[in-house]
Backbone as a ProteinNet text record, in pm:
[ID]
protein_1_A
[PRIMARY]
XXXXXXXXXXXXXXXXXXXXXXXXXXXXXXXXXXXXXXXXXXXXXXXXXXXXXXXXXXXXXXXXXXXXXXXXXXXXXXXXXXXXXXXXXXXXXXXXXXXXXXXXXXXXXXXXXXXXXXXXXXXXXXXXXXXXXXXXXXXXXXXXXXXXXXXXXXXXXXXXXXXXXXXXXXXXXXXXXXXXXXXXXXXXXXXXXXXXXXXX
[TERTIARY]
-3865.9	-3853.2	-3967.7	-3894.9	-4020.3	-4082.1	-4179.3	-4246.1	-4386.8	-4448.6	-4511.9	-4480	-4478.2	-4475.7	-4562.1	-4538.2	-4611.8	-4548.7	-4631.5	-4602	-4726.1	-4723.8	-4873.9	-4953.5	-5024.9	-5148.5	-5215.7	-5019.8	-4992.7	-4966.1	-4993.7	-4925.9	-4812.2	-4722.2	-4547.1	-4553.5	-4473.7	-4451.1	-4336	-4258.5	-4132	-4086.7	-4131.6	-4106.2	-3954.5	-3859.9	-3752.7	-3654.8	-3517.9	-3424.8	-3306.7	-3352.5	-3269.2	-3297.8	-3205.2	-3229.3	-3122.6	-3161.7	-3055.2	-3003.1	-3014.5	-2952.6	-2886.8	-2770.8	-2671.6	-2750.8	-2829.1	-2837.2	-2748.9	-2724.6	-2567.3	-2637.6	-2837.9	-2826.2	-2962.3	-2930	-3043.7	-3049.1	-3188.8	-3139.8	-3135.9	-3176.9	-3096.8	-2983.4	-2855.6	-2750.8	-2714.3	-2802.2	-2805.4	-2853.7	-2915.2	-2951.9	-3020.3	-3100.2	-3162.2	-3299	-3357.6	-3495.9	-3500.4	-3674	-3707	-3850.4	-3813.3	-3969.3	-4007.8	-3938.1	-3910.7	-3950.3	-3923.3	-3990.7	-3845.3	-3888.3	-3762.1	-3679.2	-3559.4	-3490.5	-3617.1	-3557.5	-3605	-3467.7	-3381.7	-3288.1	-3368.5	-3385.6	-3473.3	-3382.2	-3388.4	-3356.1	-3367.1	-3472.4	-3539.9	-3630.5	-3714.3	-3794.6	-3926.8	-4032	-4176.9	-4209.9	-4295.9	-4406	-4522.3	-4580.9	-4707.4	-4789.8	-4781.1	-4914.9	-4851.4	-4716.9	-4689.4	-4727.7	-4669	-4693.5	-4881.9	-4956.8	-5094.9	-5137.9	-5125.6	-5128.6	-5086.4	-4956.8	-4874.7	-4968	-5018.8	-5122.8	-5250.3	-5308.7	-5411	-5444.7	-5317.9	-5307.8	-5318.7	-5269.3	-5298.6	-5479.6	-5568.6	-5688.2	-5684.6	-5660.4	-5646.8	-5732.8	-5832.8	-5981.9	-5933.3	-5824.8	-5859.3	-5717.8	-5670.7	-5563.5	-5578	-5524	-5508.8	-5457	-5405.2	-5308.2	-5241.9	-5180.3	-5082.9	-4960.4	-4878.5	-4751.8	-4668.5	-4626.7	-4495.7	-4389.2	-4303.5	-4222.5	-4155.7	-4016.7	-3909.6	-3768.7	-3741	-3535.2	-3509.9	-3620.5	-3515.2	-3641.3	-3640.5	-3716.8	-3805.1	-3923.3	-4050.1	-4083.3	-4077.1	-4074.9	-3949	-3871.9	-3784.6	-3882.6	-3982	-4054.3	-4194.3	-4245.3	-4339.3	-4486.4	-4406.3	-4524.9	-4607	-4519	-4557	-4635.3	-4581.6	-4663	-4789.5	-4817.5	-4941.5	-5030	-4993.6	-5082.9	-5118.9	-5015.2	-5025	-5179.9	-5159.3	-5239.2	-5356.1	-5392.1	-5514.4	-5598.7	-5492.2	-5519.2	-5597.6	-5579	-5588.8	-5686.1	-5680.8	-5839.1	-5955.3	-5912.9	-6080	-6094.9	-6031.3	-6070.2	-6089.1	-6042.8	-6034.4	-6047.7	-6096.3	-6150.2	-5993.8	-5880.6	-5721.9	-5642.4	-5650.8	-5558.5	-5412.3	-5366.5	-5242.6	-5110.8	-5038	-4905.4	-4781	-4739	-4555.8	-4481.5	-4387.2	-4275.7	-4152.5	-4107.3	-4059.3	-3907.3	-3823.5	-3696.3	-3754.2	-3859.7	-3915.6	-3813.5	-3751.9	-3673.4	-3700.4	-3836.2	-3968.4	-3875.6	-3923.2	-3907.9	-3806.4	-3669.5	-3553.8	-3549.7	-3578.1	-3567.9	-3636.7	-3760.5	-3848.4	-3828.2	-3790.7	-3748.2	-3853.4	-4001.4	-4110.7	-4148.4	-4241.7	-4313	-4425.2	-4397.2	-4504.8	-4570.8	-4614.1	-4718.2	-4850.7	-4888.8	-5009.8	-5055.8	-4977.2	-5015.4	-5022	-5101.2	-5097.8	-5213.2	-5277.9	-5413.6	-5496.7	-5559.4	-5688.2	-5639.8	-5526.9	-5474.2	-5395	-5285	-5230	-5285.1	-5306.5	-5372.9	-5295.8	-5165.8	-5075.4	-4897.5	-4822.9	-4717.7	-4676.4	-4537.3	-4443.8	-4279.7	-4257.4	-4123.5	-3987	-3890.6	-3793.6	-3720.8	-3746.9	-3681.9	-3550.4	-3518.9	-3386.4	-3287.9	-3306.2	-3193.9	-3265.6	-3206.2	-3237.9	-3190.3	-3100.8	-3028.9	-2983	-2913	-2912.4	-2703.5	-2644.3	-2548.8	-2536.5	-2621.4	-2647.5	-2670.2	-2809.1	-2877.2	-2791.6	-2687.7	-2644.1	-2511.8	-2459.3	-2380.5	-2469.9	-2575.3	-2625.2	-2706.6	-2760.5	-2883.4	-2759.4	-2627	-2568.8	-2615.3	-2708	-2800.9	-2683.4	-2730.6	-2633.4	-2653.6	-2759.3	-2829.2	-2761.3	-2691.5	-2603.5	-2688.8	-2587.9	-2666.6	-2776.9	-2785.3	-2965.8	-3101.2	-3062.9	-3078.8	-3253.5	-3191.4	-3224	-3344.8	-3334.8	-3446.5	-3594.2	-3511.9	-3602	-3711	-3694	-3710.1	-3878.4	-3768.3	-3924.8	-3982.6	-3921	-4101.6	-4144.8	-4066.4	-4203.5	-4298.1	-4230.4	-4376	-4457.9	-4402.9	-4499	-4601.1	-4556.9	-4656.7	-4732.6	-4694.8	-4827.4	-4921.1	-4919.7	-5020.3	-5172.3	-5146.8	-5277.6	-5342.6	-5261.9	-5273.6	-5348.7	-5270	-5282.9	-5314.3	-5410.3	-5521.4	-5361.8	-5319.4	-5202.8	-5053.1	-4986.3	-4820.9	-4759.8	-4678.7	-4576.3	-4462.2	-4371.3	-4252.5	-4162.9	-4064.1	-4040.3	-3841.9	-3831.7	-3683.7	-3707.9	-3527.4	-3519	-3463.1	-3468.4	-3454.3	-3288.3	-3212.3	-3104.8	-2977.6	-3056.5	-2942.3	-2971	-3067.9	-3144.8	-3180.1	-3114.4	-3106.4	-3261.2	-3333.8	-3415.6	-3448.2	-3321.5	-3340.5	-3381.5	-3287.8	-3273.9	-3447.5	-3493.4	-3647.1	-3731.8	-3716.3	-3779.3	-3806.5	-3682.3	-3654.7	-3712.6	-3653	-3773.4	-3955.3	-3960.5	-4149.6	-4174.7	-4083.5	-4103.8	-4122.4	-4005.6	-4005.1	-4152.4	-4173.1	-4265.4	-4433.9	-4428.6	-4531.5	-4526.7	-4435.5	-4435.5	-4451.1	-4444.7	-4470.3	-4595.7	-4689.3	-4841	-4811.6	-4729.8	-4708.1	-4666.5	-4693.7	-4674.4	-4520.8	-4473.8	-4424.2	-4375.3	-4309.2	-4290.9	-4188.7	-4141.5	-4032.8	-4012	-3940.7	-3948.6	-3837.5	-3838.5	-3749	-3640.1	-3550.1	-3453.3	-3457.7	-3524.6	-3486.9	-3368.9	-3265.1	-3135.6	-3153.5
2690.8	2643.5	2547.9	2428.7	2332.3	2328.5	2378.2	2413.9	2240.9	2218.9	2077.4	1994.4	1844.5	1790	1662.1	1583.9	1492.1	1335.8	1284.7	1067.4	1030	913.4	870.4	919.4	931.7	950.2	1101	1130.6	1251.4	1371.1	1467.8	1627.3	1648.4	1632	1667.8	1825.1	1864.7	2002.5	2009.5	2076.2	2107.8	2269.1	2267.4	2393.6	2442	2350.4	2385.4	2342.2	2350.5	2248.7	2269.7	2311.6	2275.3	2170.7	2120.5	2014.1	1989.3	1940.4	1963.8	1798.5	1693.1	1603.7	1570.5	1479.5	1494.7	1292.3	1264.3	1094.6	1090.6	922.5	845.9	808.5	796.6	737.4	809.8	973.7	1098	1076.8	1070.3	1048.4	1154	1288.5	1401.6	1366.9	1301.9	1316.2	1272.9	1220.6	1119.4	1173.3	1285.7	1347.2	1509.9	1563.2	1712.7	1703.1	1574.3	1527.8	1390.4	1336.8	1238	1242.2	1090.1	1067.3	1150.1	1183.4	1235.8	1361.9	1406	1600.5	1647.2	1753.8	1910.8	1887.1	1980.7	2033.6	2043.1	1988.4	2036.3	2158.4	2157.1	2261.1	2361.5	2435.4	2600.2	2669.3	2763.4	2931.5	3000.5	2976.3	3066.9	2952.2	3029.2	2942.1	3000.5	2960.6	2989.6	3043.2	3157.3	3186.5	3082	3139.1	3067.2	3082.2	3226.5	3210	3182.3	3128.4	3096.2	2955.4	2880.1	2736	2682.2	2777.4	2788.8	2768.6	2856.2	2867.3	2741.7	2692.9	2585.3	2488.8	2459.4	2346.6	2366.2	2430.1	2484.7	2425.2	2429.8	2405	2292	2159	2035.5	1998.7	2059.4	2034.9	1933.5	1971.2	1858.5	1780.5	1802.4	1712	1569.5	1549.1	1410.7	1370.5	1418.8	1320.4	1230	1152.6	1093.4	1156	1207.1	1274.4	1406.5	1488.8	1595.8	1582.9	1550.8	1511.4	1631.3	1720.8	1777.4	1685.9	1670.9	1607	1633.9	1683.6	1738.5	1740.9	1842	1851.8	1917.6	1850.4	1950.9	1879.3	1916.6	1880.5	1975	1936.9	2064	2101.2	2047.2	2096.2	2211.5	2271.2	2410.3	2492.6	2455.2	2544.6	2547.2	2507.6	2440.8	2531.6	2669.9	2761.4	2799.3	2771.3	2826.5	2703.5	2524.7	2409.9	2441	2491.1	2470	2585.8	2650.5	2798.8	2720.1	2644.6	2626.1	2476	2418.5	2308	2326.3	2491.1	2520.8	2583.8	2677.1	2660.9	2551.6	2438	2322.4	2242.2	2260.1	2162.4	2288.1	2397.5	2496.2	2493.5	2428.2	2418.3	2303.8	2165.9	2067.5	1940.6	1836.3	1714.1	1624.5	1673	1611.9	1571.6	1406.6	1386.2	1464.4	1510.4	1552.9	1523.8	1461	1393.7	1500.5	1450.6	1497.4	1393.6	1368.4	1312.3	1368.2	1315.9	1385.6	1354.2	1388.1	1332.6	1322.5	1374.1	1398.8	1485.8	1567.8	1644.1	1782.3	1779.7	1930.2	2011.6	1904.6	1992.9	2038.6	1979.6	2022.4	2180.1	2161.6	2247.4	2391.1	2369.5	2483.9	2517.2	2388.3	2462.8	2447.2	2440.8	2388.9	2229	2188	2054.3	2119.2	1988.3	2112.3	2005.3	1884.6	1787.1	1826.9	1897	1959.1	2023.4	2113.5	2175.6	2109.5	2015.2	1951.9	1890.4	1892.5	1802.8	1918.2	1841	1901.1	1911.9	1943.5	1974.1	1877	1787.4	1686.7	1526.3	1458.8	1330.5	1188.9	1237.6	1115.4	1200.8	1191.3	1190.7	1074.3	1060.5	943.3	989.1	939.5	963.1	866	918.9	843.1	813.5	642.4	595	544.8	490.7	416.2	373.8	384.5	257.8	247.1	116.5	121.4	167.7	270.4	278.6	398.4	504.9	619.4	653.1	567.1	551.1	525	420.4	375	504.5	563.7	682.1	803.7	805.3	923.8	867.5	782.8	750.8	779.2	666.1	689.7	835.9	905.7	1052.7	1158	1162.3	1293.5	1374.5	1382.8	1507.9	1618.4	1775.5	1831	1828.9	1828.7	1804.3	1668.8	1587.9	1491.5	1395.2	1306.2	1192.4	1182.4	1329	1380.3	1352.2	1385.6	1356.3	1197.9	1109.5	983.4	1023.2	1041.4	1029.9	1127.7	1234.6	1346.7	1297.9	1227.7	1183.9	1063.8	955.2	912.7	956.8	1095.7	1152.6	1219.7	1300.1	1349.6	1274	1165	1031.2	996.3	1005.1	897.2	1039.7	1141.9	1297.2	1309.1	1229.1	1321.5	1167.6	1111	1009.3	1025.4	1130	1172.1	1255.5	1305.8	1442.9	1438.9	1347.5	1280	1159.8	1107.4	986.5	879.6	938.4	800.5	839	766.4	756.2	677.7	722.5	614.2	624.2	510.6	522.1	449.2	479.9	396	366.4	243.9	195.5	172.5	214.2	169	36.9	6.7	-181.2	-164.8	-85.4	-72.2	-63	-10.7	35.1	-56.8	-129.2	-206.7	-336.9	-474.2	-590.5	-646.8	-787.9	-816.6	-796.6	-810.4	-839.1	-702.7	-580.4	-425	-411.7	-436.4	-406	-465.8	-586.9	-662.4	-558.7	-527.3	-406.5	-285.3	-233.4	-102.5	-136.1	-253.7	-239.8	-262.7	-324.1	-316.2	-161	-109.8	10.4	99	91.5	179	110.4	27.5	-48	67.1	6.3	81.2	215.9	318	451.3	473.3	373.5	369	393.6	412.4	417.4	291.9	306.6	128.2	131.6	50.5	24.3	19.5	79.4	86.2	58.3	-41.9	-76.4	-11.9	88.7	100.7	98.2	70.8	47.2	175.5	137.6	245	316.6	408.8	517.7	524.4	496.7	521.9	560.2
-1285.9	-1147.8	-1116.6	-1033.6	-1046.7	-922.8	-867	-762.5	-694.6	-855.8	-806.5	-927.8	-901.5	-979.3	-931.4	-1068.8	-1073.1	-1046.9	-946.4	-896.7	-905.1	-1011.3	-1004.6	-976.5	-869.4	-838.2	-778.9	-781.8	-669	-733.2	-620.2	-653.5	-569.8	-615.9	-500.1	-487.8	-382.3	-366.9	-318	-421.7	-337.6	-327.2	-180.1	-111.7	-126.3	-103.3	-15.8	-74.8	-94.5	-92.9	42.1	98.7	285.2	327.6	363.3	494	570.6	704	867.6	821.5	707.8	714.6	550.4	562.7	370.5	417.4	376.6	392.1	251.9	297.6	194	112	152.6	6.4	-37.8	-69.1	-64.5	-259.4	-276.2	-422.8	-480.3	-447.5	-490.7	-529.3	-500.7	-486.5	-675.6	-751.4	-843.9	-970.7	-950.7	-1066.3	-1007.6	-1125.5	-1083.5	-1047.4	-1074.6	-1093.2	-1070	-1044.6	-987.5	-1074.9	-1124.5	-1170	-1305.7	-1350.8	-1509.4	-1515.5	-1371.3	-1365.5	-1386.5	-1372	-1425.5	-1316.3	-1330.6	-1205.3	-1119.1	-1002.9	-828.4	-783.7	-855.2	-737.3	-787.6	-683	-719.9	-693.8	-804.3	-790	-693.2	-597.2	-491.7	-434.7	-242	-247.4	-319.5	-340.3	-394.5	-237.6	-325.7	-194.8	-177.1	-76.1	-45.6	-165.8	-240.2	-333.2	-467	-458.7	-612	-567.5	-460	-411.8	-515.5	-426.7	-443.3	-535.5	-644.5	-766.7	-859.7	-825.4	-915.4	-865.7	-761.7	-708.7	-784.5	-775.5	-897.8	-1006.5	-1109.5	-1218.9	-1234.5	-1158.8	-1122.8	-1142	-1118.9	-1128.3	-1007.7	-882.8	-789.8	-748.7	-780.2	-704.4	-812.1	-910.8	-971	-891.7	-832.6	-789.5	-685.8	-660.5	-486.3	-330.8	-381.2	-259.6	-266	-182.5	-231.5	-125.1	-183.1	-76.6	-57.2	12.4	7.9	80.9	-39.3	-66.1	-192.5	-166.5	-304.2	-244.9	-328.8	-276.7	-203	-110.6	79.4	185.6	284.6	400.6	421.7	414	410.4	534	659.5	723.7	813.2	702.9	721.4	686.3	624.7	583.9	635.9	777.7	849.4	874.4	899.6	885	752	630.8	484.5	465.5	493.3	471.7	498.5	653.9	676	636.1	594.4	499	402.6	291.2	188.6	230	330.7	351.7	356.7	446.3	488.6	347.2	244.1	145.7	88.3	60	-38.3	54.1	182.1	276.6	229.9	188.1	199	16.4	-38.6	-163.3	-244	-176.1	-235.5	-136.7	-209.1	-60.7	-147.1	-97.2	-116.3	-14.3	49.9	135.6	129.3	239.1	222.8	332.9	243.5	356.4	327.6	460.2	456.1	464.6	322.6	368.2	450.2	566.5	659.9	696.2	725.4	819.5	933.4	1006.8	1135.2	1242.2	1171.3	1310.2	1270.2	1259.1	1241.5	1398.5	1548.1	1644.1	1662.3	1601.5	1596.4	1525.5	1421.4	1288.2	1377.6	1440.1	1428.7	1614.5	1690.8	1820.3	1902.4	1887.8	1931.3	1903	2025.5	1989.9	1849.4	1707.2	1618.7	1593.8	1614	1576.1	1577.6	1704.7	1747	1595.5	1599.5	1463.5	1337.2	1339.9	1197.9	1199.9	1326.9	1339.4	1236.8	1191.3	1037.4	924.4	943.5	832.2	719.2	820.5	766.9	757.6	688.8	689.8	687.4	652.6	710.5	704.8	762.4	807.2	825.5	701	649.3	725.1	831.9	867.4	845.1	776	751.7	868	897.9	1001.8	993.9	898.5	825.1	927.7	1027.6	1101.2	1252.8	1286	1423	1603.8	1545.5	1656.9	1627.4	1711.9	1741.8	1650.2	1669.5	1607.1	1431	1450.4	1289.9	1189.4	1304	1179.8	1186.9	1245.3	1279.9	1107.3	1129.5	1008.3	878.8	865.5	776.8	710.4	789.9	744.4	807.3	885.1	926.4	942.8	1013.8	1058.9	1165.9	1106.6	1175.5	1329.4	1381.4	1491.1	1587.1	1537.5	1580.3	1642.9	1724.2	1778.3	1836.8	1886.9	1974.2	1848.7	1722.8	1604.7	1592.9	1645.4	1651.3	1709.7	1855.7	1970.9	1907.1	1864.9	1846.7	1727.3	1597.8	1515.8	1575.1	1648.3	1718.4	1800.4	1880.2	2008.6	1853.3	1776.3	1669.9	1654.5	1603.1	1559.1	1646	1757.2	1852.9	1886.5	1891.4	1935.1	1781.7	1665	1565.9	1565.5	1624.2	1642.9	1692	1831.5	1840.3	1786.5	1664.1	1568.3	1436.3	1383.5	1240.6	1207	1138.1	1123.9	1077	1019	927.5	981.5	1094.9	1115.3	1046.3	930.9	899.4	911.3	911.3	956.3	810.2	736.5	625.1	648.1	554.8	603.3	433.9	426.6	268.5	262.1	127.8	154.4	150	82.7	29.1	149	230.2	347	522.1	445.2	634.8	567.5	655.6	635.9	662	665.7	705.5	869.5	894.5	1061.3	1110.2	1084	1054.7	1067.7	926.7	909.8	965.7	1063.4	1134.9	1285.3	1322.3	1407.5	1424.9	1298.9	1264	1292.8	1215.3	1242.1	1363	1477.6	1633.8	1643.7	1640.8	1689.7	1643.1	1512.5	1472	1529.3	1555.8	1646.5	1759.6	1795.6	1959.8	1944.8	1871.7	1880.4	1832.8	1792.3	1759.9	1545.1	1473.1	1374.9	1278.5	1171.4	1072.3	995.3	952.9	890.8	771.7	669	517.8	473.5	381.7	371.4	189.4	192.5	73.2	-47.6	-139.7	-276.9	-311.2	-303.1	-296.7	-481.7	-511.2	-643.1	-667.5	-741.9	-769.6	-889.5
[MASK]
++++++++++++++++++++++++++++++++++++++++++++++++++++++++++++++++++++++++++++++++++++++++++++++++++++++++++++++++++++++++++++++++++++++++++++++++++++++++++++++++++++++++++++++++++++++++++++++++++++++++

């Protein structure tokens, strides 16, 4: 069971494989693995202290970063993230991001940005369209068209939280104009811009 793996520079963690959205172009959908690691579908989820442990073994003080980010949305798993975070800030000087769908407050029912100040050092939210219709086609979040809105107050609320907001559009599914759009928007919620290369 593949609990962390390895991206360049990084330690991935994949907590989970749930998520409240099927996106059209999820690259789960394409294979069992990413980036020449094992299966991500897990058997089970990991506890906190198997999480711990598999981070460990990494020797993390040489990496760059520790992302959770794998085959599901880590924040279903929001209370175990931040154990596992507070873990890894009292043992190691390791930036640590979430790649996000950003519909944490959906998922967990509370505003949860607050809770991430110390702990999290950048939060990457998948923005992928510009409009409340668009993303609802494209990411089908079960959460529906409410889906959209919720996605940017997350962002614009972990701004005063977390040193790094990003917001990312894949090139594959959003035109120039599309991504011209998006970096307005992500302006305006105090967060940057990422336009990133679609993994197929």
């Amino acid at each position: 069971m593949t609990v962390t793996y390895r991206v360049k520079n990084g330690i991935y963690v994949n907590m989970t494989n749930r998520c409240p959205c099927a996106c059209t172009f999820c690259i789960r959908q394409n294979g069992v693995g990413v980036y020449g690691s094992d299966s991500l579908w897990l058997e089970r989820e990991p506890t906190v202290k198997e999480i711990c442990m598999s981070i460990d073994r990494w020797n993390p003080d040489q990496f760059r970063e520790l992302v959770f980010c794998g085959y599901g949305e880590p924040t279903e798993r929001l209370d175990d993230l931040l154990e596992v975070a507070r873990y890894v800030k009292s043992r190691y000087s390791l930036p640590i991001r979430i790649n996000t769908n950003g519909l944490s407050d959906l998922i967990n029912g509370r505003e949860t940005a607050p809770e991430l100040r110390g702990l999290i050092d950048t939060v990457s939210v998948s923005l992928n369209a510009t409009d409340a219709q668009t993303y609802e086609r494209l990411c089908r979040p079960k959460f529906g068209v409410r889906s959209f809105q919720a996605m940017l107050d997350f962002t614009k609320s972990c701004v005063p939280f977390v040193p790094n907001v990003v917001m990312t559009v894949v090139d594959v599914v959003t035109t120039k104009e599309e991504q011209a759009r998006a970096r307005q928007i992500a302006e305006e919620l105090g967060a940057v811009l990422r336009v990133r290369a679609y993994e197929g």
